[in-house]
matplotlib code that plots the C-alpha trace (Angstrom):
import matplotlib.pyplot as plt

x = [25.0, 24.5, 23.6, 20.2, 19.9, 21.3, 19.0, 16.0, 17.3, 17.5, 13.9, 12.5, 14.6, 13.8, 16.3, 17.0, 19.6, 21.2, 21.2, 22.3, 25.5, 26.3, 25.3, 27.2, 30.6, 30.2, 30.4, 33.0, 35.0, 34.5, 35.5, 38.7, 39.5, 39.3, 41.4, 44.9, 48.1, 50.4, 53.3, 50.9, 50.0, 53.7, 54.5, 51.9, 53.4, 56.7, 55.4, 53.3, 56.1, 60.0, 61.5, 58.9, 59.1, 63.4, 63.5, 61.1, 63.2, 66.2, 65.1, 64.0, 67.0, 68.8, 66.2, 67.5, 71.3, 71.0, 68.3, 71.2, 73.6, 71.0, 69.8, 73.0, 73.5, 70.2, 71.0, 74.2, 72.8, 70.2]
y = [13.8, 15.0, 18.2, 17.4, 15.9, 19.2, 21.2, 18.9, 20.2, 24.1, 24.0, 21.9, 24.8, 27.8, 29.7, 33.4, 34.9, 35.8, 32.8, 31.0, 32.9, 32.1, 28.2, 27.9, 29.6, 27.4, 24.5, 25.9, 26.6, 23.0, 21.8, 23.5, 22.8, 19.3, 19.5, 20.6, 19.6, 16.8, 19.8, 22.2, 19.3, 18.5, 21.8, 21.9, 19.2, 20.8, 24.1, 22.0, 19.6, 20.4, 17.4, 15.0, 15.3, 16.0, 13.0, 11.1, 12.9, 11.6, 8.2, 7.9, 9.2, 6.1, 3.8, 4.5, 4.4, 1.2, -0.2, -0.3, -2.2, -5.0, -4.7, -5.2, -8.5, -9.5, -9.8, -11.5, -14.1, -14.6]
z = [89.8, 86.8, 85.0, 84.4, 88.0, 89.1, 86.9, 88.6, 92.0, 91.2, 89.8, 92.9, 95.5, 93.4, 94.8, 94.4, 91.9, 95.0, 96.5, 93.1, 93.1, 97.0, 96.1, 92.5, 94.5, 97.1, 94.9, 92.5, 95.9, 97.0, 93.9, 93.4, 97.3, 95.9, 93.0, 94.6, 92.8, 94.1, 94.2, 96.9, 98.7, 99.3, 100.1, 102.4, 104.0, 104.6, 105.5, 108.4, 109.7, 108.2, 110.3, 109.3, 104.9, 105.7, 107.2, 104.3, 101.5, 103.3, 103.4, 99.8, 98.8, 100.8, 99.5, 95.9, 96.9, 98.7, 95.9, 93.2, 94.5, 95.9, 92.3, 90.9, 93.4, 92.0, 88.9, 89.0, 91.1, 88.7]

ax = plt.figure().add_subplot(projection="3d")
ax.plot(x, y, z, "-o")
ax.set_aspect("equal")
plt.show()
């Protein structure tokens, strides 16, 4: 949707100033609930289950430690 879509839609609803507040934060509120940075979301992933994003920072970490020496193998094979 675009603006003049949007502009179409306010004209055929001719809502109140009030109600044109309450509709434009609603959609600025649904829009920035949409926009959340990769950092909060992992934090919010923490903050909800602890043992779960331990155990998958622990298992990345392993996952890079036992990546280099395969890599190395790799490569000296090759």
């Amino acid at each position: 949707m675009d603006d003049y879509e949007l502009e179409r839609v306010w004209t055929a609803l001719d809502p109140t100033p009030d109600q044109r507040r309450r509709m434009r934060a609603r959609v600025s509120d649904w829009i920035d609930a949409r926009d959340t940075p990769l950092a909060a979301e992992w934090l919010g992933l923490i903050k909800v289950s602890p043992f779960t994003s331990l155990s998958l920072a622990v298992v990345s970490v392993l996952s890079i430690l036992a990546g280099m020496p395969l890599l190395w193998l790799a490569r000296a094979v090759m």
